[in-house]
N, C-alpha and C positions, 0 to 999 in steps of 0.2 A: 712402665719401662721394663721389657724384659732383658734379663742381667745371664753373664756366664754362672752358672753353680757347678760345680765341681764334681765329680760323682764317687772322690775319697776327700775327707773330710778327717784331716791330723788333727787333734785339743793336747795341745803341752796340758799339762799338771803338776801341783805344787809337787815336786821331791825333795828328800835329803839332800842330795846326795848327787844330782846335776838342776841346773839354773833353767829356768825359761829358755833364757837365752841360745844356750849351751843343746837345748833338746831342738828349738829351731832350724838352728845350724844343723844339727845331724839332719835334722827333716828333711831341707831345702837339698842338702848334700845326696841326700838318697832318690830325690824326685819329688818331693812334695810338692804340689804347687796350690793346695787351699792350706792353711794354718788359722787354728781357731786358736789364743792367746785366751787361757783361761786360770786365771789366778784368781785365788780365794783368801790372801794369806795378806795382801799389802794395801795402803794408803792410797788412795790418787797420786800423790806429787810422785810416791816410787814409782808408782804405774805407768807413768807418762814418760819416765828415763825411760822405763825397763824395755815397753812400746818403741819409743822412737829408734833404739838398739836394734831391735828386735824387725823392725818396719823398714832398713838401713838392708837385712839380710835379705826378708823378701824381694825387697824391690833388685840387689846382686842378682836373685834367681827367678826372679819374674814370679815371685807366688803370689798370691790373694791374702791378704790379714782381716781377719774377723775376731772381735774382741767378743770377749763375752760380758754382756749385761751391759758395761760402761757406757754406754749409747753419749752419756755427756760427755764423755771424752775426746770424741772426735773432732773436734773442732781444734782440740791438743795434738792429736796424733796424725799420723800417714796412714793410715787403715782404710781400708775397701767398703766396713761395713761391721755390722754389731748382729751376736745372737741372742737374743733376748730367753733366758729359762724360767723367768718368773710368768707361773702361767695365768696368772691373775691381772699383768702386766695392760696397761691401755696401748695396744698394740698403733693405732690410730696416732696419737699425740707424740707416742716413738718418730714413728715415719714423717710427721710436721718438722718434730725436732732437728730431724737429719736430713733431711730432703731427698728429692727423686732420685739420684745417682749415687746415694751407699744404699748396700747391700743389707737386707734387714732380713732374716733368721728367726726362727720361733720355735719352742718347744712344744711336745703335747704326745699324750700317754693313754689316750684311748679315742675310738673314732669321732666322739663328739667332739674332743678339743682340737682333731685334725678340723673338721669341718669348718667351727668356729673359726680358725687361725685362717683356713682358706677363704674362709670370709668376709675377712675382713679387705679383702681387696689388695694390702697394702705388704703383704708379706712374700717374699722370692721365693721363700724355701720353708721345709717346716723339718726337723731334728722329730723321729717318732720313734719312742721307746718308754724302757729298757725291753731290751730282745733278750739278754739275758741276768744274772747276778752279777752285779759290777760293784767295787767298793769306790769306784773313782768320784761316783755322784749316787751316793747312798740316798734309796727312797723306800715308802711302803707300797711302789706302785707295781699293779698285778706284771709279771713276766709276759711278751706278749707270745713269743718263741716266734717257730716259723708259720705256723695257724694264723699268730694278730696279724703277719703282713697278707697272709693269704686271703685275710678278712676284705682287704683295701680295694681287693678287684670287684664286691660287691655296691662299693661306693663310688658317685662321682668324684673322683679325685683328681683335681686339676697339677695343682701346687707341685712340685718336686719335690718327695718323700727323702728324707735320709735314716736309715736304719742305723740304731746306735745304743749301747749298753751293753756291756759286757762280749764282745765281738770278736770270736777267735779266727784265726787262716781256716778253718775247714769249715767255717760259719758260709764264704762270702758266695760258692757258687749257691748253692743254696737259697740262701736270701736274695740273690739277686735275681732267680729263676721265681721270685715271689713277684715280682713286676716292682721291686721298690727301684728308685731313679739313682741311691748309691749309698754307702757306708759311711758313717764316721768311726773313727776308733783312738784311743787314746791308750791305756792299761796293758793291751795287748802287746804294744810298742814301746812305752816311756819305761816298763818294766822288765823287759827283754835284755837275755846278756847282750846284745848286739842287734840294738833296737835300729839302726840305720840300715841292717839285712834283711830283719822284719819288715821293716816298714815297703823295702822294695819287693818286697814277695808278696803284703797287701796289694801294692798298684798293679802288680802283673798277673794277680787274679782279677780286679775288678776291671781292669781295660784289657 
């Protein structure tokens, strides 16, 4: 079943200093219409308030919700769909669990785990980074810059790429003159004095 994938891709992040919640709302208010909910920090039972709050906003602005990892949670929540970054993950047994009409998501950080993930048949999209130094999702995985996506042309690549890690406004013509299908960003925006300005001067480079 081919599914909408979005080609800007928002991930809320734990903050000080503004809520999941709180970072939505500006998103949705700015244009966003993919939100990736990506909490590292709570419980399930918080997770499933903090979600349905949060799932209440999308649907006011018609965006997409995409949990991160929780894939069990769905069946709790209002969500479109799960992005799965454990890359070890039984991507197969995910997709049983959730079934044909959520949106399933996969991580991977160099051509073989793209390939892999494309392979498996069962995944919409695949998240392929880091493009650059990000402290949002700290890894020791090599940088791929604008080179690793230019690599992608040499591959059959079906799936619908999203370039993601570290990802600044003067990143996006660029990157997307690499043939990738669209951006994710998080740090760029959740960080920003006036991250709801940011985020709308992402969407009106990437469209």
């Amino acid at each position: 079943m081919k599914k909408y994938i979005s080609k800007f891709h928002y991930l809320t992040q734990d903050l000080p200093h503004r809520s999941h919640i709180e970072q939505v709302q500006i998103a949705c208010q700015a244009g966003a219409n993919w939100i990736q909910y990506r909490c590292l920090t709570k419980a399930d039972d918080e997770l499933v308030d903090e979600i349905n709050e949060i799932a209440v906003i999308c649907d006011d602005w018609g965006a997409t919700l995409i949990l991160t990892n929780h894939y069990e949670l769905l069946d709790r929540v209002d969500a479109q769909g799960v992005h799965i970054e454990d890359f070890d993950a039984d991507l197969i047994t995910i997709r049983k669990h959730i079934g044909d009409d959520k949106t399933l998501g996969a991580s991977a950080t160099n051509i073989e785990n793209l390939l892999q993930v494309q392979n498996t048949r069962v995944v919409d999209y695949c998240g392929y980074g880091p493009f650059a130094h990000t402290d949002t999702k700290p890894n020791n995985k090599p940088l791929l810059g604008f080179q690793g996506y230019r690599e992608l042309q040499k591959h059959p690549i079906e799936i619908p790429v999203i370039a993601v890690g570290g990802i600044q406004l003067n990143d996006i013509e660029p990157l997307l003159e690499t043939g990738v299908y669209g951006i994710a960003v998080s740090g760029a925006i959740n960080l920003a004095i006036d991250p709801g300005a940011v985020l709308k001067e992402f969407y009106r480079k990437i469209y």
